[in-house]
N, C-alpha and C positions, 0 to 999 in steps of 0.2 A: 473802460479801455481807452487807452490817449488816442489819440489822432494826429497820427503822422504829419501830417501837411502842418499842423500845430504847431508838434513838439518841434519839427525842423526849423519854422519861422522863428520859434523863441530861444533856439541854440543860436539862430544867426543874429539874432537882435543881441544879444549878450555877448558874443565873439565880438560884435561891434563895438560893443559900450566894454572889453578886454575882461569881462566875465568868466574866465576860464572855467571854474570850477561849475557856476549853472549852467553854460553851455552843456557841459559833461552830460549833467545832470536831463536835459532836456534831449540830448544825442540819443543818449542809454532810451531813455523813455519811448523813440521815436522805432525803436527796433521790435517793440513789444507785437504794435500791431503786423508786423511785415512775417507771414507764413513762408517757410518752405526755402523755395529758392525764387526767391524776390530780388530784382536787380537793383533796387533801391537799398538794400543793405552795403552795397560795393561803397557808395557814396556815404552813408552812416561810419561804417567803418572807418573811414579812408577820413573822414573829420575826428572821430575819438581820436584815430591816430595823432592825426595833427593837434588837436588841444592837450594830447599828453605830453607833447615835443613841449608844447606851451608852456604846460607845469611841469616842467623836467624831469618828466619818469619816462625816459628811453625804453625800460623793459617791456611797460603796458603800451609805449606806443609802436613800438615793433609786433607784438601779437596783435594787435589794430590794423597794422598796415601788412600783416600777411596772411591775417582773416581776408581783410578785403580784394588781397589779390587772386589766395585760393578759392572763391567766391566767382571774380572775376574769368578766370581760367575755366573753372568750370561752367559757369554760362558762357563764356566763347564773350566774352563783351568788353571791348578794348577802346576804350575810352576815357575823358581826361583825367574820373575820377580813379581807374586802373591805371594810367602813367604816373596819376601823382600818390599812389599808393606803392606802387613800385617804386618811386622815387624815396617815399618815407622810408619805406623800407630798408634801402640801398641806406640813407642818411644813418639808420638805427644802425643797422651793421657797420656802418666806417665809425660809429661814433666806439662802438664796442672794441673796434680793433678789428672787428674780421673784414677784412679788404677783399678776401674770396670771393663771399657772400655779399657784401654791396656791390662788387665789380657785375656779377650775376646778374642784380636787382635792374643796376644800370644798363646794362645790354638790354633786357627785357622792356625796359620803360624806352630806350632809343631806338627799338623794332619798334614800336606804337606809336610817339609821336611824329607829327607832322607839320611842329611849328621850329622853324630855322634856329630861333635863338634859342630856345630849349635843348634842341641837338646839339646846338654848341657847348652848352652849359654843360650836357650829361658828358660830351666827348674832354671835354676837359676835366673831368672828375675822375672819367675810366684812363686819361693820361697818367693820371694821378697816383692812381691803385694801381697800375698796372705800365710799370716804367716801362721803357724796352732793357731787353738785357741787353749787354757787351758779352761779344762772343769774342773768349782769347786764340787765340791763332796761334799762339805761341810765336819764339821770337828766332 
């Protein structure tokens, strides 16, 4: 059976050295031993996500990043590894074209965080997705 604490040290050493694909490899691995509803999965997750972004399969990294959020949600655990899963998230769906659905992700991830420049970041994104409209008055 791997050992978590392991497989995580050698997904991160290889993220470093731009390893994508054994990173993967070592993520996947690191999930085996985690039973149940283990809040260490939120953070698993929330990395597959992001090295799928890496290797540019938006599909698998969107099921990554709302594994980890519904994960999240249901343990009540809102933290950075759940803002930057909601965040992935959000990114998966703009990248797809659903603007709905990131705008969603984005509110979700700017109720959680609590770092200034982050909230700027997400509020500029939901300006983004979500213009204001012109209302005609007529003339």
């Amino acid at each position: 059976m791997p050992v978590y604490k392991d497989c995580v040290a050698r997904g991160e050493k290889a993220i470093s050295l731009k390893k994508y694909s054994s990173a993967m490899k070592e993520f996947t691995k690191a999930l085996v031993p985690l039973k149940g509803e283990d809040a260490r999965k939120i953070y698993v997750y929330e990395r597959l996500g992001w090295l799928n972004i890496k290797l540019n399969d938006i599909d698998s990294a969107q099921g990554y990043y709302l594994t980890a959020t519904y994960q999240a949600e249901k343990l009540e655990l809102f933290g950075k590894e759940a803002l930057n899963s909601y965040r992935g998230a959000a990114y998966c769906f703009e990248k797809r074209g659903d603007n709905a659905s990131a705008a969603e992700n984005y509110e979700k991830a700017l109720k959680i965080s609590r770092d200034e420049a982050v909230r700027r970041e997400i509020q500029k994104k939901l300006k983004l997705l979500k213009p204001v409209r012109k209302i005609n008055v007529g003339k």
